[in-house]
C-alpha positions as CSV (number, residue, x, y, z in Angstrom):
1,X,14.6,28.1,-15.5
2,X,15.0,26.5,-18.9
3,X,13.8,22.8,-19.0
4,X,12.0,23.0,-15.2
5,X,8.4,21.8,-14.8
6,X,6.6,23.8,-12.3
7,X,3.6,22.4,-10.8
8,X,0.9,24.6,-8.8
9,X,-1.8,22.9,-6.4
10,X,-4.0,23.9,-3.2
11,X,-3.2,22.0,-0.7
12,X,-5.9,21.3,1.7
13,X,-7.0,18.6,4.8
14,X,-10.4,17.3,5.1
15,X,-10.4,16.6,8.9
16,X,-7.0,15.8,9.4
17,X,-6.0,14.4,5.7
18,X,-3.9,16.0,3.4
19,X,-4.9,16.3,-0.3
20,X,-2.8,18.0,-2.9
21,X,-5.5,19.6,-5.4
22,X,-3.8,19.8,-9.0
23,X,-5.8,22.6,-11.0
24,X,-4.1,22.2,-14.5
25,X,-4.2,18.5,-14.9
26,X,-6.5,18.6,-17.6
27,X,-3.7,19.3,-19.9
28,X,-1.9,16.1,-19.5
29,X,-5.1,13.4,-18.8
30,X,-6.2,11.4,-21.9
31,X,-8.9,9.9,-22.3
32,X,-13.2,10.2,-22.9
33,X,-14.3,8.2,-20.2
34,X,-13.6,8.1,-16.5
35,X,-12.1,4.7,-17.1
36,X,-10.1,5.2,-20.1
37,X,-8.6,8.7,-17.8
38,X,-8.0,6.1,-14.6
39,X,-6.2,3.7,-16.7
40,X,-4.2,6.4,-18.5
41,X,-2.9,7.9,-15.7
42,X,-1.9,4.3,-14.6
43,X,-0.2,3.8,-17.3
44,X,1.3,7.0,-18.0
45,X,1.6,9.0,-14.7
46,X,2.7,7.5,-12.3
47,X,6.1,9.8,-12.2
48,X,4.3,12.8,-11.6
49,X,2.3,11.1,-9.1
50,X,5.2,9.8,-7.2
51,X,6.6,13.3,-7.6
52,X,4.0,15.0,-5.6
53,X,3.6,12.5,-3.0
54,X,6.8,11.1,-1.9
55,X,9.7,12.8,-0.2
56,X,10.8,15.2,-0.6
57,X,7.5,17.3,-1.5
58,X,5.2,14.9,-0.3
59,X,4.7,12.4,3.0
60,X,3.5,8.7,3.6
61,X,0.1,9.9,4.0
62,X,0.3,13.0,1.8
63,X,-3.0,12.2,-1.4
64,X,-3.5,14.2,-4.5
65,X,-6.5,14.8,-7.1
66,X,-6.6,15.4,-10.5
67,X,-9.1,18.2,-11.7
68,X,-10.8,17.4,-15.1
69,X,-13.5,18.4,-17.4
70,X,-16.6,16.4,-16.7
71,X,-17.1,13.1,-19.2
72,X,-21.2,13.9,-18.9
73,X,-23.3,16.5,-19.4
74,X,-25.1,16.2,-15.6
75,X,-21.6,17.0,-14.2
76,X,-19.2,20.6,-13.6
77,X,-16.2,18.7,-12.8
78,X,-14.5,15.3,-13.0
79,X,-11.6,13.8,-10.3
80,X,-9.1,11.3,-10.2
81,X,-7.2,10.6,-6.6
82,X,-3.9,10.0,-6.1
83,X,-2.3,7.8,-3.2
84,X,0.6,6.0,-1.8
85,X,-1.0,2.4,-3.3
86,X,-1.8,4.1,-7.0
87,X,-4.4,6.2,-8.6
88,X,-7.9,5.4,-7.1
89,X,-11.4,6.0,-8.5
90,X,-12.8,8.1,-5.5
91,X,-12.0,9.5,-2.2
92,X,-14.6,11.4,0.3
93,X,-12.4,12.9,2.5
94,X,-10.4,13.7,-1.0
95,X,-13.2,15.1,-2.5
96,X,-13.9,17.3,0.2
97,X,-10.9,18.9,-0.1
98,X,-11.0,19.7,-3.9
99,X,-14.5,21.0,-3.6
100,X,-13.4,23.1,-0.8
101,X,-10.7,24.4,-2.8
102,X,-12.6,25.1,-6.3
103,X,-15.2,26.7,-4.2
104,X,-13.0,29.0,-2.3
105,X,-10.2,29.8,-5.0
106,X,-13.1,30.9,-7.1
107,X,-12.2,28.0,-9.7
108,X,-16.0,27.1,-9.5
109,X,-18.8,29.5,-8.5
110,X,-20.0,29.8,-5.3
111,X,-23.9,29.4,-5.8
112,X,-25.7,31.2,-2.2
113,X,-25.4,29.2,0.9
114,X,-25.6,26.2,-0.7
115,X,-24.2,25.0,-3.7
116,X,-24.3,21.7,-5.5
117,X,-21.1,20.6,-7.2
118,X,-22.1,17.5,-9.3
119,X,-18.8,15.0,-10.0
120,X,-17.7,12.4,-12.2
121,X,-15.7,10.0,-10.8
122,X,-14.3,6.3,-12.3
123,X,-16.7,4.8,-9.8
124,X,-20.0,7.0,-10.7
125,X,-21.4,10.3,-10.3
126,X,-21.5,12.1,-7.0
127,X,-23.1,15.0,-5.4
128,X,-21.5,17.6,-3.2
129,X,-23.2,20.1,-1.4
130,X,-21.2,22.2,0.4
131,X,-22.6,25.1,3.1
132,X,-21.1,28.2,2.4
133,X,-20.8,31.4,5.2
134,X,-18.5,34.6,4.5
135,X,-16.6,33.2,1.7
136,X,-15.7,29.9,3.2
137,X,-16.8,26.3,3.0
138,X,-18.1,25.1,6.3
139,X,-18.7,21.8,5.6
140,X,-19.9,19.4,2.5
141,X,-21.6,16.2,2.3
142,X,-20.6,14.1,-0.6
143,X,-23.4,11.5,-1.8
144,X,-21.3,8.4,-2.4
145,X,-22.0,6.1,-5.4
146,X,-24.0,2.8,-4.2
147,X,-22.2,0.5,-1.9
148,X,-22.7,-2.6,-1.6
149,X,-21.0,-6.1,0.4
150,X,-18.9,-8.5,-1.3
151,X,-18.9,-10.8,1.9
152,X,-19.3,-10.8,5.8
153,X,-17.3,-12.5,8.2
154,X,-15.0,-14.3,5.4
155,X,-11.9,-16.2,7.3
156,X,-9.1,-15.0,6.2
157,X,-5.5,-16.9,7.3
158,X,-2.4,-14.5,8.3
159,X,1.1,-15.4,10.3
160,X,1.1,-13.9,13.2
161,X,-2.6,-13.1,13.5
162,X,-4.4,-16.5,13.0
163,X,-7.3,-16.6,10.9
164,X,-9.9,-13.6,11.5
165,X,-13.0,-13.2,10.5
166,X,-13.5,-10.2,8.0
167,X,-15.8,-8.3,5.7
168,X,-15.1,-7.0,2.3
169,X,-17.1,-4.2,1.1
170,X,-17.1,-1.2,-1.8
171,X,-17.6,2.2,-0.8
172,X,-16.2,3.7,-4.0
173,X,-12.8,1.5,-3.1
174,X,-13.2,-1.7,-2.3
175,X,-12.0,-2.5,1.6
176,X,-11.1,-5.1,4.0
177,X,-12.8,-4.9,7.2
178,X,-12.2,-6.2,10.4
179,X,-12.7,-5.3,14.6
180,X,-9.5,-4.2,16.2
181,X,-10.2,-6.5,19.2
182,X,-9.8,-9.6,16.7
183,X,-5.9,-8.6,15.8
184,X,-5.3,-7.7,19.4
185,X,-5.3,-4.0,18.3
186,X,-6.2,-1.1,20.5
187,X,-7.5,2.0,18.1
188,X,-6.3,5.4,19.1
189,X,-2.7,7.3,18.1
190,X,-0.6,5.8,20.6
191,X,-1.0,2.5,19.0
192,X,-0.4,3.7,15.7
193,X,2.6,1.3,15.1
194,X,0.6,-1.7,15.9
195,X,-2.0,-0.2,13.4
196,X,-0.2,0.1,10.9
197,X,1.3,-3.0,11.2
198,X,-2.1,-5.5,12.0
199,X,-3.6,-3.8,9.0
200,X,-1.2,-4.0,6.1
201,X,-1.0,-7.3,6.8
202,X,-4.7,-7.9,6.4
203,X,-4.4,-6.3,3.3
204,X,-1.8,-8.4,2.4
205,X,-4.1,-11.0,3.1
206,X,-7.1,-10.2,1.9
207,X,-5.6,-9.3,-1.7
208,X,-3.8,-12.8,-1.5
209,X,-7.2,-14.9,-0.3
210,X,-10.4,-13.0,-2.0
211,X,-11.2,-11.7,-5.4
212,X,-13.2,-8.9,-5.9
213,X,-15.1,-7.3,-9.1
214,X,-16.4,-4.4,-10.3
215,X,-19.3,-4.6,-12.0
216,X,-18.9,-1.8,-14.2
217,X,-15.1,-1.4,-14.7
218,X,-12.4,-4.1,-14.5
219,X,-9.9,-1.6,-13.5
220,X,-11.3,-1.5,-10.5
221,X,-11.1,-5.0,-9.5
222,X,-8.6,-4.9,-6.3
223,X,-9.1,-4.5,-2.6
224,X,-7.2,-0.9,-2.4
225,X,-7.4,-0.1,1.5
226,X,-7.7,-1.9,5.1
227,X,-9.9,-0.9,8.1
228,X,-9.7,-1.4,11.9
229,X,-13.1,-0.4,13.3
230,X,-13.8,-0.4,17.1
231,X,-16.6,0.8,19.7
232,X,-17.3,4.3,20.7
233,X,-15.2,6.0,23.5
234,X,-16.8,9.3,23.5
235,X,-20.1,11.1,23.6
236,X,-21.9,12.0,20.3
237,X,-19.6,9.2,18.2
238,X,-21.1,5.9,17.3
239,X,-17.9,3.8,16.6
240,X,-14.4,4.7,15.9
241,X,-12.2,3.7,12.6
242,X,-8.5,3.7,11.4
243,X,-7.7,2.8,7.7
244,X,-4.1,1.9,6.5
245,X,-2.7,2.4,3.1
246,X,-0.1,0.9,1.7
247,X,3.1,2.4,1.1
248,X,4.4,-0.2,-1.2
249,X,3.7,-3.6,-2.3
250,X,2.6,-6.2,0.2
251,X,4.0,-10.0,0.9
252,X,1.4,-11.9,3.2
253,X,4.4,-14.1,3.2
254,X,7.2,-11.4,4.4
255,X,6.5,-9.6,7.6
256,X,8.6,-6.9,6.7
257,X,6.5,-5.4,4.0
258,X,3.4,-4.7,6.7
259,X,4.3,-1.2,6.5
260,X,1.9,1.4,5.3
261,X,0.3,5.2,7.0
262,X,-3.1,5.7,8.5
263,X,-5.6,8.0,7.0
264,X,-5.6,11.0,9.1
265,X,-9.2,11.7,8.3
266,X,-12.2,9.0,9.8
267,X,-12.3,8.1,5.9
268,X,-14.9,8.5,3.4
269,X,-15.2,5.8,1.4
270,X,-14.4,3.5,4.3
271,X,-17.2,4.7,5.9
272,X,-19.2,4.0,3.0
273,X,-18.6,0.5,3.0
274,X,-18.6,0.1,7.1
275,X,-22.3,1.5,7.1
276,X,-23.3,-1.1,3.7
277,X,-22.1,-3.8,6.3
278,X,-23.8,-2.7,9.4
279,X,-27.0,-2.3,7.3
280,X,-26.4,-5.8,5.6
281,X,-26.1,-7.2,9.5
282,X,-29.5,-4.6,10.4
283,X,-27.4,-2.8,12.7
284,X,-27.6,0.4,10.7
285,X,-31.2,2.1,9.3
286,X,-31.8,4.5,6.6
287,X,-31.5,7.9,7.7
288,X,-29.6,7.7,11.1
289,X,-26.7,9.3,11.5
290,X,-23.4,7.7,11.6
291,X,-20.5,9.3,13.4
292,X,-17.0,7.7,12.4
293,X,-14.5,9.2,14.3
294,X,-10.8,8.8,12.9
295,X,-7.5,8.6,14.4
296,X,-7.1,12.5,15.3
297,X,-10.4,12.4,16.9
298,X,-12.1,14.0,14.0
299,X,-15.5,13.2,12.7
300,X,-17.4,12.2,9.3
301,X,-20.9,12.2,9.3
302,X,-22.7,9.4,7.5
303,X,-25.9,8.7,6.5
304,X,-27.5,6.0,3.8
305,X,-30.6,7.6,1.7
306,X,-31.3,4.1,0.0
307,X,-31.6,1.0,-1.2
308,X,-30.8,0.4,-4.6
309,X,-30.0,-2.8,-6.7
310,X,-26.8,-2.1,-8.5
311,X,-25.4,-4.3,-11.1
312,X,-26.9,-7.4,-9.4
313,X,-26.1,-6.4,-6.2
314,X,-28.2,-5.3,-3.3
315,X,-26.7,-1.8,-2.2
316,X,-27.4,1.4,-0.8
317,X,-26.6,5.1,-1.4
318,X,-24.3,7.0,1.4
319,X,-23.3,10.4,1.8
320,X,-20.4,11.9,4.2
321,X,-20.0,14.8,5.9
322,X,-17.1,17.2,7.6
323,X,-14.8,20.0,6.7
324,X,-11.6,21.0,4.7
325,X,-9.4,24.1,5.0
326,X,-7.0,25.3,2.5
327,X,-3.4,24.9,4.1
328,X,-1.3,26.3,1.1
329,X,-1.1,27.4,-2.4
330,X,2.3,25.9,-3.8
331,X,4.0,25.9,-6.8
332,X,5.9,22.8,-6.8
333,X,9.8,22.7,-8.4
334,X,11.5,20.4,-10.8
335,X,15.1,21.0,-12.5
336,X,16.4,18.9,-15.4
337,X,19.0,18.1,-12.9
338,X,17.1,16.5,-10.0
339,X,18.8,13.4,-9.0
340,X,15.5,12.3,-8.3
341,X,12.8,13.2,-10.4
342,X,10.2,10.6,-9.1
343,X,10.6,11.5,-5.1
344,X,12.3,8.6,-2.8
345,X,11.3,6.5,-0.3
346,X,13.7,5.9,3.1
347,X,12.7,2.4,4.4
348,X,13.2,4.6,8.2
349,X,9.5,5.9,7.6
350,X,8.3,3.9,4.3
351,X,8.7,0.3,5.1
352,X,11.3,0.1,2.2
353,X,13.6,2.3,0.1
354,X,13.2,3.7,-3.2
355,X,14.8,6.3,-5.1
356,X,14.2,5.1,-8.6
């Protein structure tokens, strides 16, 4: 097998989403800061990326992280995430999965029945703590990195949809925000077309009509995800979510390139910035429960600790909670003579076709 590159992860879900945990990447990442290792694997891996998460080892919603040495002392670990739209600075239901599977492979220690796995990410430092029984990780809650509201109820102009009113907020991604009811959008599987559809095109949109910035790291100036949030249908949940990613670019101006995949899980980050809006509208306290339920039916449990002022902005510190579960450990193949070393895209499932 002269010439082939063979790539071992743990492949895990964190309530319904896939994540592709890559042990060995430390050998490849550049880099002494958590934005200098972002913007290096920007730059410089995007094949491998592509690799992993398009056809025909990978899926529209299939993610990835990157395990690294931490770039402080305070930290055991450091991640970068990989999705369809690029390499992102944090993921909860993302980081669930890799601390799931560092704890349970034995690549980090389990410390009694709970143990604190401290994280650097390119958007801050977070905490897991993840409950531990018989070997296994029953759960962890990740505390998020401050989030905070760019704007509330911001008009935003689409064909098709009219102008809607929408919030933008960061959650350790920045996110467009909007009720289902106001894109004539029912949540739930079934209507997982329509989704897909109403909310890549508010990303399109929102991209195209407001600017965002990071306080800390220009890299990070681009609204990465889209969400569709609606009322509770069930007992024990207090609202319901779904969040598209993009697949490939978006056109505000061409219908055809709505296309994109929901997140499987209720979303971490995105509930991080849906509770910094219902607490900037008072509809949210510190230290009640938040129960986001995502397209699957699965839950994340959130809860804000704080206020904090962060860079100028008023923000506050969340934490998520749910599960992950090891579905695999693969060892992933590539010969010299792979017509396509990058992965495809067929436009049948993707929205458009690549095979570069």
């Amino acid at each position: 097998m002269s010439g082939t590159l063979i790539i071992t992860s743990v492949d895990a879900h964190a309530e319904g989403e896939p994540g592709r945990i890559l042990l060995g990447s430390h050998l490849q990442v550049r880099g002494t800061t958590m934005s200098e290792r972002l913007r290096w694997c920007t730059e410089h891996m995007d094949d491998l990326r592509m690799l992993l998460l398009r056809e025909p080892r990978g899926h529209p919603a299939m993610c990835g992280v990157l395990v690294l040495p931490p770039v402080t002392d305070t930290a055991d670990v450091a991640l970068i995430i990989l999705e369809q739209g690029g390499f992102r600075p944090m993921s909860g239901s993302n980081t669930i999965c890799a601390v799931t599977a560092l704890l349970e492979t034995g690549a980090l220690p389990m410390r009694g029945p709970e143990t604190v796995v401290r994280i650097d990410t390119a958007a801050g430092l977070v905490e897991a703590t993840a409950s531990v029984s018989g070997g296994k990780v029953t759960r962890v809650r990740v505390r998020n990195v401050p989030s905070w509201v760019v704007a509330l109820d911001t008009p935003l102009e689409m064909p098709e949809y009219g102008t809607v009113l929408a919030d933008v907020a960061f959650g350790g991604q920045f996110y467009v925000l909007v009720p289902a009811s106001a894109m004539g959008v029912k949540l739930g599987a079934e209507n997982a077309p329509t989704i897909v559809r109403a909310g890549a095109a508010l990303l399109a949109a929102a991209r195209a009509q407001v600017e965002v910035h990071h306080p800390d790291d220009p890299n990070l100036g681009q609204i990465s995800l889209a969400m569709l949030h609606g009322p509770a249908d069930s007992p024990g949940v207090s609202a319901q979510n779904s969040v598209v990613m993009p697949t490939g670019e978006l056109d505000i101006a061409r219908p055809e390139t709505w296309r994109g995949a929901l997140d499987r899980s209720p979303c971490g980050t995105g509930t991080s910035a849906r509770m910094a809006c219902l607490h900037a509208r008072g509809e949210l306290a510190l230290g009640v429960p938040f129960v986001h339920q995502g397209v699957l039916g699965t839950t994340f449990e959130g809860l804000l600790h704080e206020r904090v002022r962060f860079a100028g902005h008023d923000a506050v510190v969340p934490s998520i909670a749910g599960q992950a579960w090891i579905t695999g450990i693969n060892q992933h193949v590539l010969h010299p003579d792979d017509p396509f070393p990058r992965g495809y895209a067929v436009g049948d499932v993707w929205g458009t076709s690549s095979v570069s």
